[in-house]
N, C-alpha and C positions, 0 to 999 in steps of 0.2 A: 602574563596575566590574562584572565579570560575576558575577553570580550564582553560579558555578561556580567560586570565589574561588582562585587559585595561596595555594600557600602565604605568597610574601610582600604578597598582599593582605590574608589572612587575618590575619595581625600588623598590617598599617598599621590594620580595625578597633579594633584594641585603643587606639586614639588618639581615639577618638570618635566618634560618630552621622557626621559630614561623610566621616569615610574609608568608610564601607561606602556610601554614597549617592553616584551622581552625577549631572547636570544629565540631568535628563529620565527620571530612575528613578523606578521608583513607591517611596512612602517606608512604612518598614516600620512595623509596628504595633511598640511600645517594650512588650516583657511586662515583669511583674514580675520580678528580678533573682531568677535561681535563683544560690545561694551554694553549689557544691559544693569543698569544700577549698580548700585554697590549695598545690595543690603544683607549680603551674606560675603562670606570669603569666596575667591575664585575660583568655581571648579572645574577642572578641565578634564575630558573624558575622549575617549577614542570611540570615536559611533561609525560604525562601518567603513573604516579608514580616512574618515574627516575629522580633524581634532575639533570639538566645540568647547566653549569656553563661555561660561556666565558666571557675572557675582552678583545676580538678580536675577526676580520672579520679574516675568515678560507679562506685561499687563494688555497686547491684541495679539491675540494668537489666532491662525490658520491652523484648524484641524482635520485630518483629509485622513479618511476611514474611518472606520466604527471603534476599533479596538483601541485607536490616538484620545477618538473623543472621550470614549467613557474613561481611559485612565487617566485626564485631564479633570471629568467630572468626579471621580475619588478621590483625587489630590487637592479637592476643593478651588481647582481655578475655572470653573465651570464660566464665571464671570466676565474672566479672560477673552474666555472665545468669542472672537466678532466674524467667525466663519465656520461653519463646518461643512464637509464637500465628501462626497463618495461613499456615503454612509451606506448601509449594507444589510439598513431593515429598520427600522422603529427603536428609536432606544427606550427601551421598558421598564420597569422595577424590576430589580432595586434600585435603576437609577434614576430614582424621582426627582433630581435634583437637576437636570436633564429635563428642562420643556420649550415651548414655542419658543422664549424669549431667544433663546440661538436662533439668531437666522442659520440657513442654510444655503451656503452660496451656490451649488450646485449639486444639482445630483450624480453627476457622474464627476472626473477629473476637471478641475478650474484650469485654465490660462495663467498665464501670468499676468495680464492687463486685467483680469477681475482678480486676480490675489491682490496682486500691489494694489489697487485701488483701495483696499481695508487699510492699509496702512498697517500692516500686522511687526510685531518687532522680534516675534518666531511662528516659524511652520512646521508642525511636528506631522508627522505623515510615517503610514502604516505599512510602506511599500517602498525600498530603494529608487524606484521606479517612476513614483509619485515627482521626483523633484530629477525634471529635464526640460529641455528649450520646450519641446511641447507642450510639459505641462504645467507644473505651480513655477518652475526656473529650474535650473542648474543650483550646484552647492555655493560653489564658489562665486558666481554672479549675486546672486542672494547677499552672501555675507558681504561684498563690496558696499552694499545697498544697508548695512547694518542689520540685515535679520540672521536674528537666532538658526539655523537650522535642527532638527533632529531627526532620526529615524530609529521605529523599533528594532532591539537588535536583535529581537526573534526575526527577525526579515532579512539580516544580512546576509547576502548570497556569496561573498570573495572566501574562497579556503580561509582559515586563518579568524574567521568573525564567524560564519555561519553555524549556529550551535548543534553541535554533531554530538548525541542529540539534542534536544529540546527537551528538557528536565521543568519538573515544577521548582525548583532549585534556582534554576537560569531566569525563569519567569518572577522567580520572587527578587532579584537579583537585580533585574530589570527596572522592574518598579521602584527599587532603593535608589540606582541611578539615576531614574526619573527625578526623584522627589528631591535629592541634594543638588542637580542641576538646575532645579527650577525653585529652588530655596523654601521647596515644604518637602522635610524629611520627617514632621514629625507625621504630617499623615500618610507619607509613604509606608512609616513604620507602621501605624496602626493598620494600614491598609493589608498589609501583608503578616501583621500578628492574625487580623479575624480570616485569611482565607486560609494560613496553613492551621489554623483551629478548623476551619470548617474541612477541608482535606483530610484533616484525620480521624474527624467523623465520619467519613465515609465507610462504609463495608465492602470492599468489592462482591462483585458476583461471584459465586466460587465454583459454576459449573464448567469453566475451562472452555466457556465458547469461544469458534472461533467467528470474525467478524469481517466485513467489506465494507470501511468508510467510502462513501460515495458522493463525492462531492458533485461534482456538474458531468457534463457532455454523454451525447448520444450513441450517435457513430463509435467513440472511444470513449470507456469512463473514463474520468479524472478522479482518483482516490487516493488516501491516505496511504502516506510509505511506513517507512521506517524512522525517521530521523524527526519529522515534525511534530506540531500540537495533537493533531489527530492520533498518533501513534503514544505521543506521552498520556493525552485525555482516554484512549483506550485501556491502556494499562493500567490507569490509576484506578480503571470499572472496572477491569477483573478480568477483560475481554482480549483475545488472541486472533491479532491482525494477521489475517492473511495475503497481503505484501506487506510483513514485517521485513522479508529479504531485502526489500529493494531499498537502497542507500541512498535518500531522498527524500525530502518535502512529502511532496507531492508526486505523484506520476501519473502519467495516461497509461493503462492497461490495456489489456484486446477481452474483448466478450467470454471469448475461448478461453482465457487464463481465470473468468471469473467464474465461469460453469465447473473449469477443473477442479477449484479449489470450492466450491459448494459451502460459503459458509452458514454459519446457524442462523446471525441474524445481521440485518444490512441495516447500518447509518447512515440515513439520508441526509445532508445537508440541505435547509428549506433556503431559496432564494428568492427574488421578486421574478429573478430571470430564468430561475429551473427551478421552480416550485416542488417541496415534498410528494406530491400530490402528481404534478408531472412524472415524476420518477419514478412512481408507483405503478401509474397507467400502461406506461413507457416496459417497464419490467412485466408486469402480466400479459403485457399483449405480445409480445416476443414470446415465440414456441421457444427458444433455447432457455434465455432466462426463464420463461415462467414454470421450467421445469425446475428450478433451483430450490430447494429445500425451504429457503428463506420465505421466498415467495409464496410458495404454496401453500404456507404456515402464515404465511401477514406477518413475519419476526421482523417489524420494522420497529427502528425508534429514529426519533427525529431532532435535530439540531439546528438552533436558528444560524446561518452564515456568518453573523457577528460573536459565535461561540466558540465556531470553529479553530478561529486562526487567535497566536497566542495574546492573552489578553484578558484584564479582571472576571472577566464570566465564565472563565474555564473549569474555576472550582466547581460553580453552579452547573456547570455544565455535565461535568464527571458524574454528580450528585443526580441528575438528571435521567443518564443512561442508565444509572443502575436502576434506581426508579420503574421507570418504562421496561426494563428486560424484565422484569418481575410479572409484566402482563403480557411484553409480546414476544415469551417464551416461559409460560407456564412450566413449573417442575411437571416432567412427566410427559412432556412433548415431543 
């Protein structure tokens, strides 16, 4: 079964360990049985090799990155939240529903002694990585303590869970998962009826650009591969990744391999911490890059950090690029 569970897979878990495992799966670690309520049937689901099991919507929830909070915020448990941590920019309209009243526990990665102090009865987190001694806890320590855990399964990094690739399929897939583990499936569905509507109103671009998502670092960029959001968000604009090769996420690149490939137009990812605007600087003042076709053209389009990795904003996002190449790559350029 895929990792990225449809919703009626989602349900066949609820029958036993045999339904979420198939022949040649890696088999998941069995946590401690988190009991929250009983107001829906039992769903048990395989999340990056920790089995989680709810027959209830978790009423304080720790939510740690941007992409956890806003799909928390469309499933209507916005409420829920008595924490959000490691947020990764402003959350904006359309997520009006999203304002001050979240506190923010933290701007970077929480403790464990400021999570448990919420008293949260799940932590849903945006990063495998997210939930260790150092940071919100460990899986299995958590679930001793009766919290829910979860983690996005666009994030899972073990063969066997990591989605090879990352499909708007997998992403809509995801959110079905969501909304029956946490016992709103009805607005998971809505949630994913209006963005494959909006998805297929897209037009891609159809001039066969190719492109350099460029996510952070100086010395070495860190850009879009093959296999991740950045690479499915490209595709859906019409746009030809130039490390489409590389079988990855994400990867560091060398300057040399980005000069070679000379693409048309460069996707900046905007952060607080490497600003669109840095990148830019950063790219013109370099003799080698600001020889680069892109550059010399201003073929930039820009992408907020919370758009990037996968997550409700992606359609928006897709919709976005093609938008922007229309102006920072005039036909005829």
């Amino acid at each position: 079964m895929s990792r990225l569970a449809p919703t009626a897979a989602v349900l066949a878990c609820t029958l036993g360990l045999a339904a979420c495992t198939g022949a040649g799966s890696p088999t998941p670690t069995v946590a401690p049985t988190v009991a929250i309520g009983d107001a829906h049937a039992l769903v048990t689901v395989d999340n990056c090799g920790v089995l989680v099991e709810s027959a209830g919507t978790p009423t304080r929830i720790v939510a740690v990155k941007s992409t956890t909070t806003e799909l928390l915020v469309e499933l209507g448990l916005a409420d829920a939240i008595v924490g959000a941590a490691f947020l990764d920019g402003p959350i904006e309209p359309p997520y009006t529903t999203l304002d001050s009243d979240i506190p923010v526990l933290s701007e970077f990665l929480p403790g464990q002694e400021a999570t448990l102090a919420l008293e949260p009865d799940a932590i849903v987190a945006g990063w495998e990585s997210n939930f260790a001694a150092d940071g919100v806890g460990e899986r299995d320590a958590l679930a001793e303590r009766g919290i829910l855990t979860y983690v996005a399964p666009s994030a899972c990094k073990e063969p066997g869970y990591q989605p090879d690739p990352m499909t708007f399929d997998a992403l809509f897939a995801q959110i079905e998962e969501a909304g029956e583990l946490f016992g709103v499936p009805d607005a998971a569905a809505t949630l994913v009826t209006r963005m494959s509507t909006d998805l297929e109103a897209i037009e891609p671009d159809g001039r066969d650009l190719t492109a350099l998502w460029y996510s952070s670092g100086t010395d070495s960029p860190y850009v879009g591969a093959g296999i991740g959001a950045p690479q499915m968000m490209m595709e859906a604009a019409g746009l030809a990744n130039v490390f489409e090769d590389v079988h990855d996420t994400w990867t560091s690149a060398t300057w040399e391999a980005v000069v070679e490939a000379d693409p048309d137009v460069i996707v900046l990812v905007d952060a607080s911490w490497n600003t669109a605007e840095d990148k830019i600087a950063m790219l013109e003042d370099n003799p080698a890059t600001a020889a680069l076709s892109a550059v010399k053209a201003g073929a930039y389009v820009i992408v907020p950090f919370a758009g990037a990795e996968a997550g409700v904003r992606n359609v928006e996002t897709v919709a976005s690029l093609v938008d922007q190449l229309a102006t920072a790559v005039p036909d005829g350029s």
